[in-house]
Residue, then its C-alpha position, 0 to 999 in steps of 0.5 A: x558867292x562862289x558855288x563851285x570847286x573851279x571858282x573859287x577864289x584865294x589869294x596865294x598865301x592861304x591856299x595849301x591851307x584852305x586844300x586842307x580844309x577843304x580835304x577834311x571837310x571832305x573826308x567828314x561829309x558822307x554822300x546820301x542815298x536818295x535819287x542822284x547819289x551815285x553822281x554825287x558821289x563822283x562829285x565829291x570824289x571829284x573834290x578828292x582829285x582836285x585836292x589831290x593835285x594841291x598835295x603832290x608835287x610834279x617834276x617840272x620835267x612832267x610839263x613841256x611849258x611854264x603855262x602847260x595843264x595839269x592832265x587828268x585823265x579818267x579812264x573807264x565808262x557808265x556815265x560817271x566820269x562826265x559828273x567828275x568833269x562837269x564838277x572840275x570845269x574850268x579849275x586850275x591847279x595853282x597857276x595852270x589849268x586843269x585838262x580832263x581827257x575821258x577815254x575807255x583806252x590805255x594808250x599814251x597815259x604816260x603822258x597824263x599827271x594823274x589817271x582816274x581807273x573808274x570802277x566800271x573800267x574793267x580789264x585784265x591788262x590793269x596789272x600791266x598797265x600800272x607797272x608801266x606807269x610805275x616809274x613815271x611822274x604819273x599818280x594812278x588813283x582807283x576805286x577797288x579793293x586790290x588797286x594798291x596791291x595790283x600796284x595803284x596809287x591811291x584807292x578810294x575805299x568807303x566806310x558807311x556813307x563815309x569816302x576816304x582813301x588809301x595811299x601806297x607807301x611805294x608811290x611816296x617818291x615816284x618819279x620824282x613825284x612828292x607827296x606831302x606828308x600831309x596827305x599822307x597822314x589823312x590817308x587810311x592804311x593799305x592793310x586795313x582790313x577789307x571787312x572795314x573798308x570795302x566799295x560794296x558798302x553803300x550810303x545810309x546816311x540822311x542826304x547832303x546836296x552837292x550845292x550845300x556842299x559847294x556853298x559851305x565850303x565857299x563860305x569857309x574860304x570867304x571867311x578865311 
């Protein structure tokens, strides 16, 4: 049986449905307190980046070949960005593979699809950065409470033990990039107030493992 994201297996008529349950799925499971729990957090924010790549369409500009990667790169130190690609190994996003880049540099993201801001990337030039991306078919993703309004994409935000996220209406149509509206009605409002959703908050909830996670979800798409 499948117990990782990169594994498993769809045939093509059920997958948009199955990256919705999967999303959900996600958006329900909180992530634990005991030893381990910031790497499964990145874990699971990990499954959010891979779902979001199943709900935004690129320009065929934004590839240079049928077979090209799609591009993730996550940008920012500490350790937690090897949990994010240790969980997306070998994943492909419909026919094309996934390439995850890490680096601590701000050069050349433009020729990236999507850019993971980790929270330990700190930066001064992050405003300017993200305004050089804005008109460009490349998703920015963040983990800070001003990341929309500095310009960002998507932010993760955390509620409790509970991992979800906001969408800047600004980025709908940019680029000529397209984000289903399906997304977009899973996201939590920008201007909802920073005392209910803030990253200082921390998990409280009683421990769910990883691998549960990935043998739960492999059972949802096997019997789908």
């Amino acid at each position: 049986m499948a117990t990782g994201i990169s594994q498993i297996q769809t045939n093509p008529g059920s997958k948009r449905l199955l990256a919705v349950l999967a999303l959900l799925c996600l958006l329900c499971l909180p992530f634990g307190k005991a030893y381990g729990a910031e790497y499964e957090e990145y874990e699971l924010k990990a499954g959010f980046l891979y779902n979001f790549f199943n709900f935004i369409k690129w320009p065929d500009r934004s590839f240079d070949a049928p077979n090209s990667p799609f591009i993730l790169v996550l940008v920012g130190g500490g350790g937690k960005e090897r949990a994010i690609d240790h969980a997306l190994q070998n994943s492909f996003i419909g026919a094309r593979p996934l390439k995850i880049i890490m680096t601590n540099s701000t050069e050349d993201l433009g020729k990236a699809h999507m850019v993971f801001f980790l929270e330990s990337f700190k930066n001064a030039d992050l405003p300017r950065v993200l305004a050089q991306l804005k008109g460009k078919p490349v998703i920015t993703v963040g983990e800070e409470k001003n990341f929309i309004t500095l310009g960002g994409d998507i932010n993760f935000v955390q509620k409790g033990a509970k991992i979800k996220f906001q969408i800047n209406p600004g980025s709908t149509e940019k680029g000529d990039l397209k984000i289903s509206s399906r997304l977009l009605m899973l996201a939590v409002a920008p201007e909802q107030s920073a005392i209910d959703y803030d990253r200082p908050f921390r998990a409280t909830a009683p421990n769910i493992t990883t691998s549960r996670l990935s043998q739960e979800t492999a059972r949802e798409y096997a019997i789908l």
